[in-house]
C-alpha positions as CSV (number, residue, x, y, z in Angstrom):
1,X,-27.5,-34.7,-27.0
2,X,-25.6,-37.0,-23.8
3,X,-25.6,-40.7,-24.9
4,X,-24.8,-42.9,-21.8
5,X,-23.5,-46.4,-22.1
6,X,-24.7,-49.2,-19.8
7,X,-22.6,-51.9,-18.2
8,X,-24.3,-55.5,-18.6
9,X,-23.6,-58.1,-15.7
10,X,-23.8,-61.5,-15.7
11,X,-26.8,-63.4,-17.4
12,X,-30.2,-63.7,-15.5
13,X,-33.7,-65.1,-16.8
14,X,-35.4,-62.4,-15.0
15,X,-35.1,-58.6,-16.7
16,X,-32.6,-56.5,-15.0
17,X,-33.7,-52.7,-13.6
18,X,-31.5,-50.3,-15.6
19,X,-29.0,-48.5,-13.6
20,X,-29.9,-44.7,-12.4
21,X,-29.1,-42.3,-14.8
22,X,-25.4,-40.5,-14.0
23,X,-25.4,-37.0,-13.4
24,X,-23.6,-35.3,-16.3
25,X,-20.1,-34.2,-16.4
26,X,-19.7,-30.9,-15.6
27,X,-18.2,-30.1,-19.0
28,X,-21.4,-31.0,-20.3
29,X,-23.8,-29.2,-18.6
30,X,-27.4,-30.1,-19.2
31,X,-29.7,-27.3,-21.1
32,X,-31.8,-26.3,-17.8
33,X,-28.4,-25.8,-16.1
34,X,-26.9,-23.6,-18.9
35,X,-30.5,-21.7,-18.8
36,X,-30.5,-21.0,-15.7
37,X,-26.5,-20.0,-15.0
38,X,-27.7,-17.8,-18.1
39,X,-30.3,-15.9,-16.8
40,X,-28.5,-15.3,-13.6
41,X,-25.8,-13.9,-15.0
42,X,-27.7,-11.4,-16.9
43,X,-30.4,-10.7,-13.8
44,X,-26.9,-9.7,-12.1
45,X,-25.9,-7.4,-15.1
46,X,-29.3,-6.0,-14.6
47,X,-28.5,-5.5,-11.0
48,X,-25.2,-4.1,-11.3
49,X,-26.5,-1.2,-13.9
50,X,-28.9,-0.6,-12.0
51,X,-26.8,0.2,-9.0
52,X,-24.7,2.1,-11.0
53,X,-27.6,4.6,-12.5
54,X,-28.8,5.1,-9.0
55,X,-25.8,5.9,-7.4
56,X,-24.7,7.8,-10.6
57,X,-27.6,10.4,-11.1
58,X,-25.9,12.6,-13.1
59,X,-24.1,10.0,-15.2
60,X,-28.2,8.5,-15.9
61,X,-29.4,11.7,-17.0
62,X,-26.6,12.0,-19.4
63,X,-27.7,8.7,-20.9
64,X,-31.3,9.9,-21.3
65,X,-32.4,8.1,-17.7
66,X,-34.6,10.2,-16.6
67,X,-35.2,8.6,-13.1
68,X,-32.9,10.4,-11.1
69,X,-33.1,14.0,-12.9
70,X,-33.3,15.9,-9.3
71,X,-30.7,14.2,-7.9
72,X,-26.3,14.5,-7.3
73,X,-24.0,11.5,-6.3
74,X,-23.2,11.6,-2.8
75,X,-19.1,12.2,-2.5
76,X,-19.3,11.5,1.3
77,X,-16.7,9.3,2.5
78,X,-19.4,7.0,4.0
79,X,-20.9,6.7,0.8
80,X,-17.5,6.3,-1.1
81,X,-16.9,3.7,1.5
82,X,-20.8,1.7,0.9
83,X,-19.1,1.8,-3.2
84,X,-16.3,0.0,-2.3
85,X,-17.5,-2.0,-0.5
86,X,-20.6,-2.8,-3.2
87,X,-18.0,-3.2,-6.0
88,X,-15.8,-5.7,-3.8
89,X,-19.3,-7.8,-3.4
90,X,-20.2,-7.8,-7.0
91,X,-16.8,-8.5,-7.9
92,X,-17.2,-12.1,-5.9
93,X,-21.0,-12.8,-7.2
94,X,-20.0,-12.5,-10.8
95,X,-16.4,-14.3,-10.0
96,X,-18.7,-17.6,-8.9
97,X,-20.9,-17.4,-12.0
98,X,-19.7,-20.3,-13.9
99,X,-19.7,-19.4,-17.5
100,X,-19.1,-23.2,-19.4
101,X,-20.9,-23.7,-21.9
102,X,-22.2,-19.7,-22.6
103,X,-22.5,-18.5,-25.8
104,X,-18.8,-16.2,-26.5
105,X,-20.4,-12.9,-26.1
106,X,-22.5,-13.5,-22.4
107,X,-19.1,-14.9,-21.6
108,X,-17.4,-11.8,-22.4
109,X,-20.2,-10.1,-20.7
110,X,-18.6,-11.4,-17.0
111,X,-14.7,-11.2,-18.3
112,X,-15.2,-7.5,-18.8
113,X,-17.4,-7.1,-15.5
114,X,-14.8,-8.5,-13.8
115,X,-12.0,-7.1,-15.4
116,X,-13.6,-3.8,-14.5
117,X,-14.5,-4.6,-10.8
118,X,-11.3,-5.8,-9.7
119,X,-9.4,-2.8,-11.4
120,X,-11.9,-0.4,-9.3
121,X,-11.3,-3.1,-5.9
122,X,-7.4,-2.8,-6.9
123,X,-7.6,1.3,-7.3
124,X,-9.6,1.6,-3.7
125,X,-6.5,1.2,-1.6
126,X,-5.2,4.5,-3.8
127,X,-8.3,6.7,-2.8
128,X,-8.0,8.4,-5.9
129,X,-11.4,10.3,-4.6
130,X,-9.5,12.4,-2.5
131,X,-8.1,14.2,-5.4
132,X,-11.0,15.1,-7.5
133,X,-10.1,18.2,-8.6
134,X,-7.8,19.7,-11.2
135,X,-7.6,22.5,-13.5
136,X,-9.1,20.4,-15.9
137,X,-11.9,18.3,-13.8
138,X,-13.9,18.2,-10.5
139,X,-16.7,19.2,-9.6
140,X,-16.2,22.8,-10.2
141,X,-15.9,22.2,-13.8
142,X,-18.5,19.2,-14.7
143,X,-21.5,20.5,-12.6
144,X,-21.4,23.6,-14.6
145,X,-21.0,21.6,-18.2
146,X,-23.9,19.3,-17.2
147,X,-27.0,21.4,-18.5
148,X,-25.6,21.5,-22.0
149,X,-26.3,17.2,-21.5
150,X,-29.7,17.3,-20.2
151,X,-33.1,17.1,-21.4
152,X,-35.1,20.4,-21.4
153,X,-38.7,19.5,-22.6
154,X,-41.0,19.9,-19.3
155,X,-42.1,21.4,-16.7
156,X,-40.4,18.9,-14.2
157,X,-37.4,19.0,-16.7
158,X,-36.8,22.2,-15.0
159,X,-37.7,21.7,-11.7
160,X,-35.7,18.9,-11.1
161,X,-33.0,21.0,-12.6
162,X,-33.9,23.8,-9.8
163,X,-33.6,20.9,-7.0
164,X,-30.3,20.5,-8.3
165,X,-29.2,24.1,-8.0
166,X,-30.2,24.0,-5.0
167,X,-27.5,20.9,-4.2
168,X,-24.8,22.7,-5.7
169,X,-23.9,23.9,-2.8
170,X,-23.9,20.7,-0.8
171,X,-21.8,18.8,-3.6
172,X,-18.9,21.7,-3.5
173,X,-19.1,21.2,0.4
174,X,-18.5,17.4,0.0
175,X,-16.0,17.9,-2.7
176,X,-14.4,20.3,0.1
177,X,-14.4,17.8,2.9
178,X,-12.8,15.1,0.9
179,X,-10.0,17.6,-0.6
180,X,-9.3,18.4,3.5
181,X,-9.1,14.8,4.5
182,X,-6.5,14.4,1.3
183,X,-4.7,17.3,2.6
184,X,-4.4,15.2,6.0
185,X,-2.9,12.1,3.9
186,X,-0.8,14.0,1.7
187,X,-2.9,13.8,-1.3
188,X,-2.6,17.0,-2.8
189,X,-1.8,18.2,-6.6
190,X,0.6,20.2,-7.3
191,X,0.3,23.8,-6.4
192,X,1.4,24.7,-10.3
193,X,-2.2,23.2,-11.7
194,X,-4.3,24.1,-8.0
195,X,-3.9,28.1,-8.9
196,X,-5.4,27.7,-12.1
197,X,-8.7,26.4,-10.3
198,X,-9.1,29.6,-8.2
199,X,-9.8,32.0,-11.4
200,X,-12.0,29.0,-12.9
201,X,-14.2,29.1,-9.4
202,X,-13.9,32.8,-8.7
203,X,-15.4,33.2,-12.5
204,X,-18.3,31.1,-12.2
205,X,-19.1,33.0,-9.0
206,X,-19.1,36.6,-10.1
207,X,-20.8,36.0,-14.0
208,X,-24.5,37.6,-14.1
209,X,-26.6,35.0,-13.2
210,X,-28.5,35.5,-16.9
211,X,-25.1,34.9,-18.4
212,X,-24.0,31.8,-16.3
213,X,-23.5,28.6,-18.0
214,X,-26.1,27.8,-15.3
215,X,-28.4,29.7,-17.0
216,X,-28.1,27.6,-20.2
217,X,-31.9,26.0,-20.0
218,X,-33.4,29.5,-20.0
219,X,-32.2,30.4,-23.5
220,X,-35.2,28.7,-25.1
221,X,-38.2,27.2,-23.6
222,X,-40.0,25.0,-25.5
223,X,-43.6,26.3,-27.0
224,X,-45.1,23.5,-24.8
225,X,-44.1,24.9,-21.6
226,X,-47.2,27.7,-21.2
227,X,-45.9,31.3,-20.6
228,X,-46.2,31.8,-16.6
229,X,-44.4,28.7,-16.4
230,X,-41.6,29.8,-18.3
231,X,-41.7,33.1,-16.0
232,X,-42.1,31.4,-12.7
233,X,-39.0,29.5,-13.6
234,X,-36.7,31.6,-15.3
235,X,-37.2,33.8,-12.0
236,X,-36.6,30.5,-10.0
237,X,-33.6,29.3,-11.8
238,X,-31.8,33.2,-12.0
239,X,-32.6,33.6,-7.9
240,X,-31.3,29.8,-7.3
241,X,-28.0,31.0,-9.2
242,X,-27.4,34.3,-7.3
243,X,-28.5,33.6,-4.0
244,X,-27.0,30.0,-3.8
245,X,-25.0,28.4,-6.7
246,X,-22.7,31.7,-7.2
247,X,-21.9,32.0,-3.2
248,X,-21.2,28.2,-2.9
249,X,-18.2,28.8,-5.8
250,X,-17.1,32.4,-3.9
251,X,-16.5,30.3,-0.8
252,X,-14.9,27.2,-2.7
253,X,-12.5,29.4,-5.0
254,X,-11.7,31.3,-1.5
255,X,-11.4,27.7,0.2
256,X,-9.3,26.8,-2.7
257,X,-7.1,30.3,-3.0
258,X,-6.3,30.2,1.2
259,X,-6.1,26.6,2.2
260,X,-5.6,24.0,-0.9
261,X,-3.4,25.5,-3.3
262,X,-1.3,26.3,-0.6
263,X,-1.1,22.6,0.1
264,X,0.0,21.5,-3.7
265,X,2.6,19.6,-3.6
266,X,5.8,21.2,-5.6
267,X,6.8,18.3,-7.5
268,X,5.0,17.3,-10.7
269,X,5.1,13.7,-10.4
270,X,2.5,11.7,-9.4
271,X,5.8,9.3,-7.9
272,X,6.1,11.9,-4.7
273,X,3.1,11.6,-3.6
274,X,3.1,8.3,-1.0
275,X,3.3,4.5,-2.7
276,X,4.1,7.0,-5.8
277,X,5.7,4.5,-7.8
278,X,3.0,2.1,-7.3
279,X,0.5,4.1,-8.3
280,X,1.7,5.0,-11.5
281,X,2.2,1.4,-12.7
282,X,-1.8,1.0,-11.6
283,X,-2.5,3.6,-13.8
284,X,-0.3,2.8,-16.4
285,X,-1.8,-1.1,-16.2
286,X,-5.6,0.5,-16.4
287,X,-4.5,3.3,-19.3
288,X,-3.0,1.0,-21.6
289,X,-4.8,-2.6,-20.9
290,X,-1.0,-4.1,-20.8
291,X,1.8,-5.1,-18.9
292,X,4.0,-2.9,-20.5
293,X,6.2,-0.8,-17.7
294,X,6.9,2.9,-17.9
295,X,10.5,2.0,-19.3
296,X,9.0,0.1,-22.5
297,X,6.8,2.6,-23.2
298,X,9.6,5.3,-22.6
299,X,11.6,3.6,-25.2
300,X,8.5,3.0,-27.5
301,X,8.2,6.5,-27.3
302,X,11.9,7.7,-28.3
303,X,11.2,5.3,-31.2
304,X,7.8,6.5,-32.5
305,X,9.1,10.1,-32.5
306,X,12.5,9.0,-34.5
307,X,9.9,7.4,-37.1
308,X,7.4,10.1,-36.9
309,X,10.4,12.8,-37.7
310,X,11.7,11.1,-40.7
311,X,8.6,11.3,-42.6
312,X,8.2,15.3,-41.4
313,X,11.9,15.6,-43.1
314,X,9.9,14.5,-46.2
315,X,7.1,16.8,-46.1
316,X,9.6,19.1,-45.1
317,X,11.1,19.1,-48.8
318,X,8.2,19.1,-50.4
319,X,7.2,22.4,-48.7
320,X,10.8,24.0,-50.3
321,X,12.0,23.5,-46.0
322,X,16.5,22.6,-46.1
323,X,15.8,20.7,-42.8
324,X,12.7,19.7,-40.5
325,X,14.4,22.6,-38.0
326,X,13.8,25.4,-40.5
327,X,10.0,24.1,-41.2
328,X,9.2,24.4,-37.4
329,X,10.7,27.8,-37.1
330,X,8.5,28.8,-39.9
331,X,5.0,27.4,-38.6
332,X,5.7,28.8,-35.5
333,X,6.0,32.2,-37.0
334,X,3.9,32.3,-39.8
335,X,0.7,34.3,-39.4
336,X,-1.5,32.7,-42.1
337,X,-1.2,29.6,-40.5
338,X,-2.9,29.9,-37.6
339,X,-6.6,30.9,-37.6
340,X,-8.5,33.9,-38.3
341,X,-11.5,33.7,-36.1
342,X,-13.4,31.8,-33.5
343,X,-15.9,31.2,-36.2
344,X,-13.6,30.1,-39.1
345,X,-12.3,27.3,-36.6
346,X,-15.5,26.1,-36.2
347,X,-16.1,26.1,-40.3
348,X,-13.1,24.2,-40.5
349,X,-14.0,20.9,-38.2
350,X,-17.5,21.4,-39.6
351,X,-16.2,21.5,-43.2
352,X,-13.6,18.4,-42.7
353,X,-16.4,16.3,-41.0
354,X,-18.7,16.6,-44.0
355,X,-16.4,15.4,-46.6
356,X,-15.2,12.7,-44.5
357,X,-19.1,11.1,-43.9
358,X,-19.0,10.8,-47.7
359,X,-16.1,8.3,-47.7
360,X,-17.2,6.5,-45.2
361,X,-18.9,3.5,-46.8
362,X,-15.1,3.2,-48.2
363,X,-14.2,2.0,-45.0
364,X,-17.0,0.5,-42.4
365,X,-19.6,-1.7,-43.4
366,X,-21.8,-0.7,-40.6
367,X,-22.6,3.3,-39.9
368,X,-23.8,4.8,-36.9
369,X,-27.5,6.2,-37.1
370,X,-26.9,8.6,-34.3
371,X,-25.8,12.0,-35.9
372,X,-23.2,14.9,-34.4
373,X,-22.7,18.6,-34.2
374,X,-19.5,20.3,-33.9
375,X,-19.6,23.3,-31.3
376,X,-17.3,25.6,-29.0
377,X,-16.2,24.7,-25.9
378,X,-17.2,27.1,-23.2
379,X,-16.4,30.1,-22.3
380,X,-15.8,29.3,-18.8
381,X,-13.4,26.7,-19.7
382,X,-11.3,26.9,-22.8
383,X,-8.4,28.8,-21.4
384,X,-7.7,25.0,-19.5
385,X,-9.5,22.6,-21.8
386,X,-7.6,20.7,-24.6
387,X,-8.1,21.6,-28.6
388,X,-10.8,19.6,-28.9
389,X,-13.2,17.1,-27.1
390,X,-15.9,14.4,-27.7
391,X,-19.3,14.4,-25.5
392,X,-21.1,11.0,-26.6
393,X,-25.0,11.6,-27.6
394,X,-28.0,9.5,-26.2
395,X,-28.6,6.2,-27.2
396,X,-31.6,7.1,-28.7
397,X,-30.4,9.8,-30.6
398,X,-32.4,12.7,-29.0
399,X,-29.2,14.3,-28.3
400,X,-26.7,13.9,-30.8
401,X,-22.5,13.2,-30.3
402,X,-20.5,16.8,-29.8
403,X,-17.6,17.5,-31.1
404,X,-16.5,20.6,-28.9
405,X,-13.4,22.4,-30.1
406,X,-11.4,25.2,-28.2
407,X,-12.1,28.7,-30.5
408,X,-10.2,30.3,-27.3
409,X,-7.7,33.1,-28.2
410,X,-7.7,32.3,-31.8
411,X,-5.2,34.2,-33.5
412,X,-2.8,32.3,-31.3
413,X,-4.2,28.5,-32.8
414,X,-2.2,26.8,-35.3
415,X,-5.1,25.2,-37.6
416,X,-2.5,22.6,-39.8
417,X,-3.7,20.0,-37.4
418,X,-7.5,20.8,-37.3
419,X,-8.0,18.1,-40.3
420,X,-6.6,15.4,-38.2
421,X,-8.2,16.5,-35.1
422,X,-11.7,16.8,-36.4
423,X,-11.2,13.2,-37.8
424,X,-10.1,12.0,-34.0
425,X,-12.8,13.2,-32.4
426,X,-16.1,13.2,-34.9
427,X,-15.9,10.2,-37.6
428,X,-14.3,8.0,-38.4
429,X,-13.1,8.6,-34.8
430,X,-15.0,9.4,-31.5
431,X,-18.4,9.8,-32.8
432,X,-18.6,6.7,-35.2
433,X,-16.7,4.3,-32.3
434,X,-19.0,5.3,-29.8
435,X,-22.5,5.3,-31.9
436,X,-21.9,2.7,-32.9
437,X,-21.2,0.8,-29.2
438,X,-24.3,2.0,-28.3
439,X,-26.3,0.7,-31.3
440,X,-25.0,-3.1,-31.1
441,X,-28.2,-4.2,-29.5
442,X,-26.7,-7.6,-28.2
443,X,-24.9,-5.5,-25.6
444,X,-25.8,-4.9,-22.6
445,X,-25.4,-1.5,-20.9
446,X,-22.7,-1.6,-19.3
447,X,-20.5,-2.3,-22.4
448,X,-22.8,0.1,-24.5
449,X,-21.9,3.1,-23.1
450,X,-18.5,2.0,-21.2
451,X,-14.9,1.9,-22.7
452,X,-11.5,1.8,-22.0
453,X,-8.8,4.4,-22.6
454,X,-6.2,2.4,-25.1
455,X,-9.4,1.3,-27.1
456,X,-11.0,4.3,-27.5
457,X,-8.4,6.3,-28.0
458,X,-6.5,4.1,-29.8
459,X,-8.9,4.3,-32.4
460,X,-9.4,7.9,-32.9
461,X,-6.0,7.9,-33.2
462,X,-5.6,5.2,-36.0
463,X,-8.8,6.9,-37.7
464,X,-6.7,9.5,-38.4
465,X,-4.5,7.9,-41.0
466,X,-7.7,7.2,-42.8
467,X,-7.8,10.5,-44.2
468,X,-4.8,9.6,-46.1
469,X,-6.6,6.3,-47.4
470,X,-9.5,8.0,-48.8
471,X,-7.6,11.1,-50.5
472,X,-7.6,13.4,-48.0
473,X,-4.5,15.6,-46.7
474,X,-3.7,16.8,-50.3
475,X,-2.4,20.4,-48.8
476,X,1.3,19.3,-47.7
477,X,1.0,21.9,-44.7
478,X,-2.3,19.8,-43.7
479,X,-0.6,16.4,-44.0
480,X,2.5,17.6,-41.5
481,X,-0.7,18.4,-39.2
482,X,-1.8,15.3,-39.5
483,X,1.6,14.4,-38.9
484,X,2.4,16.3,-35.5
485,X,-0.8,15.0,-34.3
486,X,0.9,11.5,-34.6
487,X,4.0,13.1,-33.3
488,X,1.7,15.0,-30.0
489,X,1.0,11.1,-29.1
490,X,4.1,9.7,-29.7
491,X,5.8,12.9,-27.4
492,X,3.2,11.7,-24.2
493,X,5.1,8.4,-24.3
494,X,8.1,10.1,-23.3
495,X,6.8,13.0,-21.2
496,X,4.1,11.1,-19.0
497,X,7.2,8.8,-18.3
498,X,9.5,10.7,-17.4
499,X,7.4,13.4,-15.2
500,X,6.2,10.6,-13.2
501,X,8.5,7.7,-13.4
502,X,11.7,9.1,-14.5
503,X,11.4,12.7,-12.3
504,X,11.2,15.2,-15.1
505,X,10.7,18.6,-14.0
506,X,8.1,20.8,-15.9
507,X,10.3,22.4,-17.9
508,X,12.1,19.3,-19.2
509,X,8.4,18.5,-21.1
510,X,8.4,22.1,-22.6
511,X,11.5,21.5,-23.7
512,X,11.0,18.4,-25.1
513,X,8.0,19.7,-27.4
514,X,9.8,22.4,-28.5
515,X,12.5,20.3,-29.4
516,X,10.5,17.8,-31.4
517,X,7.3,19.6,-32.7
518,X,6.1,22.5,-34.0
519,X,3.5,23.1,-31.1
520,X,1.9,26.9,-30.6
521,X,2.4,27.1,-27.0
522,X,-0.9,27.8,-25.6
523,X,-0.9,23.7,-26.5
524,X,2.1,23.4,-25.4
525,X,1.3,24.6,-21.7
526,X,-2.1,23.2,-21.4
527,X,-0.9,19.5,-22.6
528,X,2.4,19.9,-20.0
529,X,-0.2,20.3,-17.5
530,X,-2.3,17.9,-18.4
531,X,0.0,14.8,-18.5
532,X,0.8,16.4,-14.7
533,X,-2.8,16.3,-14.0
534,X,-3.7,13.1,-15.0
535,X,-1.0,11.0,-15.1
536,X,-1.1,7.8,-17.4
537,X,-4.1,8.6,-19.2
538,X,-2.3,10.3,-22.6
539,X,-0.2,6.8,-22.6
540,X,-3.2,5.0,-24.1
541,X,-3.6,6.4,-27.6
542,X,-0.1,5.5,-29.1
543,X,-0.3,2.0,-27.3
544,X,-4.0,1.4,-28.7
545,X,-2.9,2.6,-32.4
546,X,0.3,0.8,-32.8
547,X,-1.6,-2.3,-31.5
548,X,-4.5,-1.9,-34.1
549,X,-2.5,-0.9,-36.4
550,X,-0.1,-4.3,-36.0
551,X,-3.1,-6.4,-36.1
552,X,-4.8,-5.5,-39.2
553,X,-1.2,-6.1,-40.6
554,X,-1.0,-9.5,-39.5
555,X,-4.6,-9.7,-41.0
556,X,-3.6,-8.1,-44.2
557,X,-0.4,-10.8,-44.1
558,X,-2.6,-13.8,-43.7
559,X,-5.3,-13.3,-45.8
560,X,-3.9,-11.9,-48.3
561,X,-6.8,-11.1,-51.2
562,X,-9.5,-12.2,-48.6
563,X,-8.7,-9.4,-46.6
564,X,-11.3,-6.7,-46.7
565,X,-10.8,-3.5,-44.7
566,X,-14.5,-2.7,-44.0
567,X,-14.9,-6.3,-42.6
568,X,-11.8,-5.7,-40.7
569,X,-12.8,-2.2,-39.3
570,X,-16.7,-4.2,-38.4
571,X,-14.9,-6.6,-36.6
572,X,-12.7,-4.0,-34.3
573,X,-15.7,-2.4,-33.7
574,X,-18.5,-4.8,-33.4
575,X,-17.8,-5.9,-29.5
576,X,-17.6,-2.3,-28.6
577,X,-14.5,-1.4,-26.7
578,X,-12.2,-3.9,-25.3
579,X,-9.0,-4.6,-23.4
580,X,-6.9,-4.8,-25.7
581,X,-5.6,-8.3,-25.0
582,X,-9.0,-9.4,-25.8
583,X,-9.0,-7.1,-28.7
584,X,-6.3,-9.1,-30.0
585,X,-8.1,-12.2,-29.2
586,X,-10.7,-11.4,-31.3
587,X,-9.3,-10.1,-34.2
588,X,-7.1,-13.4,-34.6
589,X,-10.5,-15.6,-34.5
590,X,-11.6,-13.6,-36.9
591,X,-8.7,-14.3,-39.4
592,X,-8.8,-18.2,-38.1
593,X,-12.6,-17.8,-39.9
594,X,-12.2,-15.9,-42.5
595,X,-9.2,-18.0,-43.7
596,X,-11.4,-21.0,-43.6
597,X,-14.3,-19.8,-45.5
């Protein structure tokens, strides 16, 4: 309620008009006015997602959208360009909403947007989208994963999944246009990772079209879909693979093989590429939500390890080891610690995610609904792909959260880390983070299924020390996995810095593992490449743990006995990811309240 104060002049027998009414201050805004600023913030939120579903076909079906199920993103420059140029115009529509007055979380609703739009404004004048592809992404690699993400239940399930076959080829022929005009501008990869995607092509062009990951929706039809449907198109799909899909890959893997690889640049580091230097501190900046530069986070690095190394020494002992040197000589060479089977990986993550759910009302307050799976990666990509990966489920939990995990070459797979990593990437990691973001109601989409790298990461990586809280790790050899997984992220500090800030050569990473971890080295080549193929983004998970990790301490130190580690773990997640500045402002109103209760 406004209460206004009238001014009285001088005496008069007659009654005096009250003045007009003052508009009200503008830190006051009246209810209409907040109502109506309100609505048209979210009617722009509305807007916004719905640009980004219908330019993002693929990215809609994923999320169970079924709208644009026939359709690929165009990768034309014009259209690239029309992006830009639609991200630059939101940006300044959501910049003049004025937010006084708005509830905290609708606020937070245009901070993020913002934040987000000016980091993809800021990243334009890098044209990142002249480098799409890698030995571990592009086009090549996601078109062929997508089927495992889609829905399968109809008739027009699969033939809008036949009109997309039929764009393959056109989307391989943009993604070849924009990889030439990069070659014009000196935007190449190096020619070290750009070999690699030749046998990943050539392979995807020469399976049996029954056995291509293409081929995936033919496995099982559903009982719905009546019999000569099923035939008409199974013989569809198999003809739309060998007559178009398979020659559009022959011609890119020969386009890549004669003309692109050639092109790679020789030099790992994103810094010789042109504006190099700048360009890593952008990626660093969006990677880490901070302003720390490559130097600090060097130097973080170096530390973490020296920490990290010291407690090894310790499990060292315990395992009968003189020094940490001897213990690492032995994993590497002992036989019975690395795994047995593709299978008996696979019964490992399943076996650690089980007894982990049952501890979890130890820690969270709130559980996801949404359930997970643990499966292979494929065939066609685990030589490349990392140990294991998370593929979020739909929001309404017809598809559930993956855990895929690399059962490649096998007998060559250290398995002392799988505890750790299967609490990373299913729960209390990946899976319960992101169910959970896409279950808080109050959100809207863009912030339900969106995230940033330090947060998301972070915490996968700081759920891993929760095995220790709720009993877990009791075999020593398990606990130095858990261990070197901490140590892995602590070792991308140093090596992501110095390839492309401090002008590391290759072999200067290897090295570096080797010297500090007990690595097999099929990991040790695929994360050297890695860090060289995506610069900055392996910076992320140490910075987000060692920043949730120092705030629940300053929680723990001033609250004392009111501290409560489910509330604390609620309140991490119940904004879904963050920035972690903003992170950090959150968690320190929530100690402010709980303090005061």
């Amino acid at each position: 309620m406004l209460l206004f104060v009238a001014a009285c002049g001088a005496k008069s027998a007659a009654p005096v008009a009250p003045p007009p009414t003052p508009p009200p201050p503008a830190s006051q805004p009246t209810a209409d006015d907040l109502d109506a600023r309100r609505a048209k913030l979210k009617a722009l939120l509305d807007e916004q997602w719905e640009y980004t579903l219908r330019t993002s076909p693929e990215f809609a079906s994923i999320l169970g959208d079924h709208r644009y199920d026939d359709q690929w993103s165009d990768r034309s420059l014009e259209a690239i360009a029309k992006d830009v140029a639609a991200s630059k115009d939101f940006l300044a529509r959501f910049q003049a909403i004025d937010t006084t007055g708005f509830p905290e979380q609708e606020a937070l609703n245009k901070t993020l947007m913002v934040y987000n739009l000016q980091e993809d404004v800021d990243g334009a004048r890098f044209e990142p989208w002249l480098m799409p592809v890698t030995q571990q992404s592009g086009p090549h690699l996601y078109l062929p994963q997508l089927p495992s993400q889609l829905r399968f239940e109809t008739v027009d399930d699969y033939e809008h999944y036949l009109t997309r076959l039929h764009g393959v080829k056109h989307v391989l022929e943009q993604t070849t246009a924009l990889l030439r005009e990069g070659m014009k501008q000196h935007l190449v990869p190096p020619k070290i990772l750009l070999v690699k995607v030749v046998p990943q092509a050539r392979g995807l062009a020469t399976a049996k079209p029954a056995d291509s990951p293409f081929a995936m929706p033919l496995a099982k039809f559903p009982a719905s879909i009546a019999k000569p449907d099923q035939d008409r198109l199974k013989t569809a799909i198999l003809a739309a693979i060998k007559d178009e899909v398979e020659p559009a890959y022959a011609d890119f893997a020969t386009f890549v093989e004669k003309e692109y690889a050639p092109a790679g640049r020789d030099e790992p580091g994103i810094w010789s590429l042109p504006d190099g230097d700048a360009r890593y501190a952008f990626r660093v900046a969006r990677s880490t939500t901070t302003d720390l530069t490559p130097d600090q986070i060097h130097q973080i690095g170096l530390d973490e390890v020296a920490r990290i190394e010291k407690d090894e020494q310790a499990v060292a002992q315990q395992l009968g080891f003189k020094s940490l040197d001897d213990l690492r000589k032995h994993v590497r060479g002992d036989k019975k610690l690395y795994a047995k089977s593709r299978e008996a990986i696979l019964d490992a993550y399943r076996g650690y995610t089980a007894q982990m759910y049952e501890k979890l009302p130890q820690l969270f307050g709130r559980l996801p609904k949404q359930k997970m799976t643990v499966e292979p990666v494929e065939a066609f990509r685990e030589k490349d792909a990392s140990a294991a990966q998370y593929q979020q489920g739909t929001q309404d939990g017809t598809r559930p959260g993956r855990v895929q995990v690399n059962t490649g070459d096998p007998t060559h797979r250290l398995m002392i880390d799988a505890e750790s990593t299967a609490y990373h990437e299913g729960v209390p990691g990946h899976h319960l983070q992101i169910a959970i973001q896409q279950e808080l109601g109050d959100l809207p989409p863009f912030r339900q299924q969106g995230g940033y790298t330090a947060f998301v990461e972070g915490w996968a990586l700081y759920s891993e020390r929760l095995g220790r809280e709720v009993g877990f790790y009791q075999d020593p050899w398990s606990l130095y996995g858990h261990l070197e997984d901490d140590m892995l992220r602590a070792i991308r500090l140093v090596v992501d810095t110095g390839l492309h800030a401090k002008h590391w050569k290759r072999q200067q990473v290897v090295d570096f593992f080797h010297a500090h971890s007990s690595f097999d080295e099929v990991n040790v080549q695929s994360e050297t490449d890695r860090y060289i193929g995506w610069p900055a983004q392996a910076l992320g998970y140490k910075i987000g743990q060692l920043t949730i990790l120092r705030l629940r301490k300053e929680a723990q130190d001033a609250l004392g006995d009111k501290f409560d580690i489910k509330a604390f773990h609620d309140e991490v997640l119940g904004a879904g990811a963050l920035p972690l500045d903003i992170l950090e402002q959150r968690i320190h109103s929530w100690i402010a309240r709980t303090k005061s209760k």
